[in-house]
N, C-alpha and C positions, 0 to 999 in steps of 0.2 A: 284892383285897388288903385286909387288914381285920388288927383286935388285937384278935379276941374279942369282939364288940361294944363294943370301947372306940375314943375318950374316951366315959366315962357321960354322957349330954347333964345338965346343971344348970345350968339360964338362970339369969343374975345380971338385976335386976331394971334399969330405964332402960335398957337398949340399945338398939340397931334390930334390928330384928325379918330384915332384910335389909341385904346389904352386895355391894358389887359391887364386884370385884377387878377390879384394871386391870395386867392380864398385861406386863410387861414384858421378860421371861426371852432372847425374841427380837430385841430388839434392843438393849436396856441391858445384858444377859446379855452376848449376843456379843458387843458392837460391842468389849472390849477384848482379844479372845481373839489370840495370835498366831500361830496355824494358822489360814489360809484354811478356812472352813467353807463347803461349795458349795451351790449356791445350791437344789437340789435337797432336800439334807437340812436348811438351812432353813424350806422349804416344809414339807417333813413335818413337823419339830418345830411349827409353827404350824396346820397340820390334823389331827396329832394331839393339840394343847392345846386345840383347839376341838370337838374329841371328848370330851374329857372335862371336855366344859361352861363352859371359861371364854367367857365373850362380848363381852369386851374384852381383843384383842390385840393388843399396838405392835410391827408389822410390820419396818418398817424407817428408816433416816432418810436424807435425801434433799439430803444436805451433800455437799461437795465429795468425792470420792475421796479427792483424796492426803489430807486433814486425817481422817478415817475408814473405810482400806483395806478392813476386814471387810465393810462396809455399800457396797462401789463397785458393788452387782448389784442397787442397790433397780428399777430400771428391770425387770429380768428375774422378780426377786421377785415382785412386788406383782400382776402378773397369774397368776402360777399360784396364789396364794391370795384372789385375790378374788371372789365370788361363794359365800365359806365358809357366809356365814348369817349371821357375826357381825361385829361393829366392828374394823376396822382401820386404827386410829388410826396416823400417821407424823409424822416432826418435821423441821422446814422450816425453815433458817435464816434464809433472806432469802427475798425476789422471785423471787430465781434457783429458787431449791428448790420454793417453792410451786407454781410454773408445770410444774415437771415433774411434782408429784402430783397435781395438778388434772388434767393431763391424760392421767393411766392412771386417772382415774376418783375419786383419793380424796377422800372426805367427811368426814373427819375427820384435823384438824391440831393439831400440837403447835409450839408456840415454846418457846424456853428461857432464860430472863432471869437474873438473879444478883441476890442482895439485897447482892454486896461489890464494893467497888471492883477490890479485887487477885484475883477470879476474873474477874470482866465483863474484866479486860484479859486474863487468862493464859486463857482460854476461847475468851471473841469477839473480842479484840483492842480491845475497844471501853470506853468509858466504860458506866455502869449507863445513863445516860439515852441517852449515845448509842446503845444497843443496844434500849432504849424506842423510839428516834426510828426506827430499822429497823424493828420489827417492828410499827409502827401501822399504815403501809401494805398490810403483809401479812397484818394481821387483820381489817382492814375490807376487804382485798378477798376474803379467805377468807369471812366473811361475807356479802358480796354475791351468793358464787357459790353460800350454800346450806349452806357446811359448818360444822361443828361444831369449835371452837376451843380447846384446852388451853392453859394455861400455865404453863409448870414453874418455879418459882423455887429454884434452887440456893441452897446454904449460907444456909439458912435459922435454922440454930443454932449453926454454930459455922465460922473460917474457917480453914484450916492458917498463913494469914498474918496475920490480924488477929484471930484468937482471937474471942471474943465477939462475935456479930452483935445490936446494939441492935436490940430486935423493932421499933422505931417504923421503922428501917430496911429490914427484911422489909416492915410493914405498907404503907410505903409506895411498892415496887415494884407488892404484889400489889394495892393499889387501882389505882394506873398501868393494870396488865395487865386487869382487871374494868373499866372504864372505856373502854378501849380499845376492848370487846367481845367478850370471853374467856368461854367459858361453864363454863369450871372451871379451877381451878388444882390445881395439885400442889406442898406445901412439902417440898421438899427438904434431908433430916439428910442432907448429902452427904456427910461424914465421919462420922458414924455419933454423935455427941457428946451429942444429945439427950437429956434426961429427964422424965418423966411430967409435974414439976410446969410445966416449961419450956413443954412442949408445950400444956399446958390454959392456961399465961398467954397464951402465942401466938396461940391458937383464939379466946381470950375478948377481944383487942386487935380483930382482925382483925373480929370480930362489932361492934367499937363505933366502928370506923373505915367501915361500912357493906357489909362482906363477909359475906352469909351462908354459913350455916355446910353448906348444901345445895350450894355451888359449890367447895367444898374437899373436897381428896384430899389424903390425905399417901404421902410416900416414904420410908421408914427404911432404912438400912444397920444393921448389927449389928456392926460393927466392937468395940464395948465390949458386947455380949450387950442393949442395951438394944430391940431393935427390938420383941417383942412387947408391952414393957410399955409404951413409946410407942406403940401402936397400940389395946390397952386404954385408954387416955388420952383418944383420939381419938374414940375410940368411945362411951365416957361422955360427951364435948362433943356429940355427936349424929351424927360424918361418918359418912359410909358408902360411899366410895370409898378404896378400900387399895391400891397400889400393892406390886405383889411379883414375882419371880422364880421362876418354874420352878427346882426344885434349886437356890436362893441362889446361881443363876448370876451372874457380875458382880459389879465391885468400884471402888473407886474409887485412881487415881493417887494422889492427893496424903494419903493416907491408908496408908503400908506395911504393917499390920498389918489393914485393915479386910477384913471377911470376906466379904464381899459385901450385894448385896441381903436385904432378908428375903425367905424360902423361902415360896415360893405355901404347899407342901404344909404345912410350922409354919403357917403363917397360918391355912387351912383347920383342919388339927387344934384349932384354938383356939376357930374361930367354932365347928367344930363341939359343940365340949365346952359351949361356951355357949347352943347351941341357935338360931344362927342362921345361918340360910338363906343357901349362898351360891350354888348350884346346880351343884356343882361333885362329879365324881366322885370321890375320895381316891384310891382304886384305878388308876383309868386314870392321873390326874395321876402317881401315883409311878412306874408303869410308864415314862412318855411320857420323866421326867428323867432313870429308869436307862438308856433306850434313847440320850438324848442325851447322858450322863456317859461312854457306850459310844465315841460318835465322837469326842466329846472325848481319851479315852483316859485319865479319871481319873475316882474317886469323886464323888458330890455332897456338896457340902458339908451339905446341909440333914441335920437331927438326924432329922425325919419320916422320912425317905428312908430312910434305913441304918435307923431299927429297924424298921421295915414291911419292910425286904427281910432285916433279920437273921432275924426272926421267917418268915419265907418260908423260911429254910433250915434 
């Protein structure tokens, strides 16, 4: 599935030459859908997003049930996709959680911290440091046993309750979590609020407070349309880890208007038109979304999506 050999590839000059999308659409996607998705056609959707090249996929998360119904089948999950070829990243809240992915095998974990007061409680129940104080344990023993360590920080740019998050405040979670032993983060526009210039202040704080710019990933929502151009932002600061969504599956609660994730497929059309390498099929990906907009029982949001399948008709 193609537009005539379009986007025309024209590299803009400083980028990275590669970039590695960290698939989300599986379980950030789904975890807020309110049809039971089974556990079957989850699998698919993740062996067929690993078909069409992505090699970073977040599986599922490994939270309590009742607090994330969609995701109560990571146990049955996680072995019919493991042995795909590629990274199956999952997110751990405490002790408790870790100890169940460790033992189906997983190597790669996610915690998920807040840079605000009023989400660390409306999330984890917990204070910012008290939820620091949880997940040290669980990073240095995720460590010990070998795996490889994310850390997401929420409302990184903007809070629904406290409006403006002071970056020194961001900076000083995500050295916390780097410190701890975290071998990448993820900054979280969890309400979608960010802009170009925010983001490159943010990127360039974080670089002087002793984070380099190689262990950063960022997360955008498109809630206000800004996600690709904070992602161009990012990309000029040098990251190369992009967080995105299959079909701009996923959205955020405390945001009513926000439109979800950014769209793997926008994203890919982007790097692609810039001439950088993400190894990732265009084709199979929009297929993979339309097929899963299908059990959904509604359109994809993503703009790529609908005119590559407009164009199809």
């Amino acid at each position: 599935m193609s537009a005539d050999g379009l986007p025309m590839v024209v590299p803009a000059q400083d980028l990275p030459q590669r970039v590695r999308i960290h698939e989300v659409g599986a379980r950030d996607g789904l975890q807020n859908e309110k049809m039971t998705v089974p556990t079957e056609i989850k699998a698919e959707f993740i062996r067929r997003l690993a078909d069409a090249g992505l090699t970073t996929i977040e599986a599922t998360s490994f939270v309590h049930p009742k607090w994330v119904p969609q995701l109560a089948d990571a146990e049955q999950l996680y072995p019919l996709v493991d042995g795909l070829g590629v990274e199956l990243p999952v997110l751990v809240p405490n002790q408790r959680g870790l100890d169940r992915a460790l033992a189906l095998g997983a190597r790669r974990i996610a915690v998920f911290a807040s840079a605000t007061e009023s989400f660390a409680k409306a999330n984890l129940n917990r204070t910012v440091d008290e939820s620091l104080a949880v997940f040290d344990p669980v990073v240095r023993q995720a460590k010990d046993q070998g795996a490889h360590v994310r850390g997401y920080v929420s409302m990184c740019f903007g809070d629904p309750w406290e409006g403006a998050v002071p970056l020194h405040q961001v900076a000083r979670v995500c050295k916390a979590l780097t410190d701890m032993g975290c071998d990448e983060l993820s900054l979280g526009d969890t309400i979608g609020v960010a802009t170009p210039g925010h983001v490159l202040e943010l990127l360039s704080l974080l670089n002087e407070e002793g984070v380099p710019t190689n262990v950063i990933g960022v997360h955008f929502h498109d809630t206000y349309g800004q996600a690709l151009a904070n992602t161009y932002a990012a990309l000029e600061h040098g990251v190369t880890t992009i967080d995105a969504s299959a079909g701009g599956l996923g959205g955020c609660p405390y945001a009513k208007s926000a439109t979800g994730n950014l769209a793997t497929e926008d994203l890919v059309w982007m790097l692609q038109g810039l001439g950088i390498d993400t190894g990732v099929d265009l084709g199979r990906l929009v297929a993979t979304s339309v097929w899963m907009a299908a059990h959904l029982g509604r359109p994809s949001p993503s703009r790529t999506v609908r005119a590559l399948c407009h164009k199809e008709q």
